[in-house]
C-alpha positions in Angstrom: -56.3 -122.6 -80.0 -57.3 -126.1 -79.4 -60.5 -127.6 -79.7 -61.9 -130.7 -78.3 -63.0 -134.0 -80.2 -63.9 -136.8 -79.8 -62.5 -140.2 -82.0 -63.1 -143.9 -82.1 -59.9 -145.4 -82.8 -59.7 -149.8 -82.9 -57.2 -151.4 -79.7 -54.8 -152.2 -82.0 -54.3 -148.7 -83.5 -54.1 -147.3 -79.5 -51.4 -150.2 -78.7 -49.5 -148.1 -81.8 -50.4 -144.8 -80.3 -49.4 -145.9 -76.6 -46.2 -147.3 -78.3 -45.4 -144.0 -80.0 -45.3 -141.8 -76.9 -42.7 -139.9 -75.7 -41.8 -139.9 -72.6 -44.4 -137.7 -70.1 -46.7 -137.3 -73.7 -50.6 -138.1 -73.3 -52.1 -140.2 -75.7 -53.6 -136.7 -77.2 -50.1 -135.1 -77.5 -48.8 -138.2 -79.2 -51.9 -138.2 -81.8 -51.7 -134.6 -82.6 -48.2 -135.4 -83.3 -48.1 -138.1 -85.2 -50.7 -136.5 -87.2 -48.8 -133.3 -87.6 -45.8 -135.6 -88.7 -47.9 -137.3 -91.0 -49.6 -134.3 -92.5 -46.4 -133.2 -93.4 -45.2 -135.7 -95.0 -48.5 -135.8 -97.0 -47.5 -132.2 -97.9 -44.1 -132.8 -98.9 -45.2 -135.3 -100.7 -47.6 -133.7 -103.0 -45.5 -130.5 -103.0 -42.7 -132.7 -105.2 -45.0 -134.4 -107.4 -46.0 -131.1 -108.2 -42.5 -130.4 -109.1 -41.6 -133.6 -110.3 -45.1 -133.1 -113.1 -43.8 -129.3 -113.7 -40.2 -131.0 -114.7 -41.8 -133.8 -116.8 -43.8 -130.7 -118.6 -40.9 -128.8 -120.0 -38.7 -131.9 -120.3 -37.8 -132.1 -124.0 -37.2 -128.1 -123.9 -34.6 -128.6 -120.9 -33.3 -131.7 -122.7 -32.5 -129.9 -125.9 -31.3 -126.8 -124.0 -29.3 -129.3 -122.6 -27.5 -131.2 -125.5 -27.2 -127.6 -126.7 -24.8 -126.1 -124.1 -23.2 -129.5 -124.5 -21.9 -127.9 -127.6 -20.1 -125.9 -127.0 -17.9 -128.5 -124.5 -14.0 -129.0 -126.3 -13.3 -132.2 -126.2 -10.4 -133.0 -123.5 
């Protein structure tokens, strides 16, 4: 479902939008996709730091987990 709104965007910003079109897109298909675009990438983004902090968490233990199985390597 859609619903309408209704924005204030500057000239320059609608020169972007206007130069971001596909062809046969209106100017409110082109925002609501570069805004979908951009929201993903927002979500992606925090979705690895997430990761990224859960990694830096348990670091040492993975580490020395690590260096253990390294162990048990014969030397070649």
């Amino acid at each position: 479902m859609k619903s309408k709104t209704s924005i204030t965007l500057s000239e320059d910003v609608l020169r972007n939008v206007k130069r971001a079109a596909r062809k046969g897109e209106s100017r409110s298909e082109t925002i609501e996709r570069l805004l979908r675009e951009r929201l993903s990438e927002e979500a992606a983004r925090r979705a690895y730091e997430r990761e990224l902090a859960l990694i830096n968490l348990h670091a040492d233990e993975l580490n020395a987990e690590a260096r253990d199985v390294l162990t048990y390597q014969e030397e070649i």
